[in-house]
C-alpha positions in Angstrom: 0.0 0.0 0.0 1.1 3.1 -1.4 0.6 5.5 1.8 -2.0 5.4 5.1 -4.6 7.6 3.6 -4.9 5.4 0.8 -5.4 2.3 2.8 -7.9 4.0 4.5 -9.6 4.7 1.8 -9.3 1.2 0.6 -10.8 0.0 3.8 -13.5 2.7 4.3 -14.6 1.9 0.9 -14.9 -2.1 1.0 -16.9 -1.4 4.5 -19.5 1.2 2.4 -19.6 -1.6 -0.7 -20.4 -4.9 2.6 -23.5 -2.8 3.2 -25.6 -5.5 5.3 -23.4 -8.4 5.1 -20.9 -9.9 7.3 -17.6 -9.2 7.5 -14.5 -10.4 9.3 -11.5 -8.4 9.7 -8.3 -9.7 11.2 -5.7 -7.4 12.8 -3.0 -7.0 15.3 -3.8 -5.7 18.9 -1.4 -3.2 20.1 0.4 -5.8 22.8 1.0 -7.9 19.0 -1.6 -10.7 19.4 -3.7 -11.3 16.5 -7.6 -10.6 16.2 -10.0 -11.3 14.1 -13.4 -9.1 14.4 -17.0 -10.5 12.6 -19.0 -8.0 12.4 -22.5 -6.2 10.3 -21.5 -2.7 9.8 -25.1 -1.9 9.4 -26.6 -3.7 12.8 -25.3 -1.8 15.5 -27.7 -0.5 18.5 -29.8 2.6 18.2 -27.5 5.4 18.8 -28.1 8.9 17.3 -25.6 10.3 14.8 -25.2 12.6 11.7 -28.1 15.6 11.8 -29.8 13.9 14.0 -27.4 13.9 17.0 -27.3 17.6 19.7 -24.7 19.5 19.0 -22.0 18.6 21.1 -22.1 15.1 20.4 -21.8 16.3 16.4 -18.6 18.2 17.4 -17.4 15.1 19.6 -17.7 13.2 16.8 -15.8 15.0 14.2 -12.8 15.6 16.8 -12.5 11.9 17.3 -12.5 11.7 13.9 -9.9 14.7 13.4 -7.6 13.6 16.0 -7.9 10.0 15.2 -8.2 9.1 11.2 -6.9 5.8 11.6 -9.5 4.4 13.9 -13.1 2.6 12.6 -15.6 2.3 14.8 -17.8 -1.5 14.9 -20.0 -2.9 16.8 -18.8 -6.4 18.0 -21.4 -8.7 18.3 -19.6 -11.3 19.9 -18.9 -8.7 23.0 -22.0 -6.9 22.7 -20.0 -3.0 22.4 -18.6 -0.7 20.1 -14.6 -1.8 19.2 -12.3 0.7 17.7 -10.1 -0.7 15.2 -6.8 0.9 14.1 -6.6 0.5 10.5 -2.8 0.6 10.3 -3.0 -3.0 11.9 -5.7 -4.5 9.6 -4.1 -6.9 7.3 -7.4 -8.7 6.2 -10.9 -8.0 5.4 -13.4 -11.5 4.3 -16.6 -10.2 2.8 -19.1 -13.3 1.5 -15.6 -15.4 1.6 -13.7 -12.7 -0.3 -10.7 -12.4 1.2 -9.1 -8.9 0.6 -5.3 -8.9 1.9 -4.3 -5.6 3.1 -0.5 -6.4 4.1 
């Protein structure tokens, strides 16, 4: 991969194109052990965001995402909460058994 940004991108845009499916991504936790994450990126708990959300949790929001460009946020269903995943240690992404290697 060519820079960060453009692995974001990359990864950003196969979660837009899962829509409802499962996926499964596999990365490395920051203490080095390996993960792997299943997980609908369009079943999570009600929670209010975009518009819809008050103010302050609109600008909460976009801080998080200014100070932190590399993190996705999922909901888990295995754990029942919201996981943040660092993108700089995804290395796989399985979507309908399509494997997408990101190393």
């Amino acid at each position: 991969m060519a820079t960060a940004k453009a692995k974001y991108a990359q990864i950003k845009a196969l979660l837009a194109t899962a829509g409802a499916r499962m996926i499964n991504i596999k990365f490395r936790k920051v203490n080095g052990e390996e993960r792997s994450l299943t997980f609908n990126p369009k079943a999570a708990p009600k929670r209010v965001k975009g518009e819809a959300a008050s103010k302050s949790a609109q600008q909460a929001a976009k801080t998080r995402s200014d100070n932190n460009p590399n993190l996705i946020n999922v909901w888990d269903h295995a754990k029942q909460g919201f996981r943040s995943i660092n993108m700089d240690t995804i290395y796989q992404i399985v979507i309908d058994g399509t494997v997408f290697d990101l190393s």
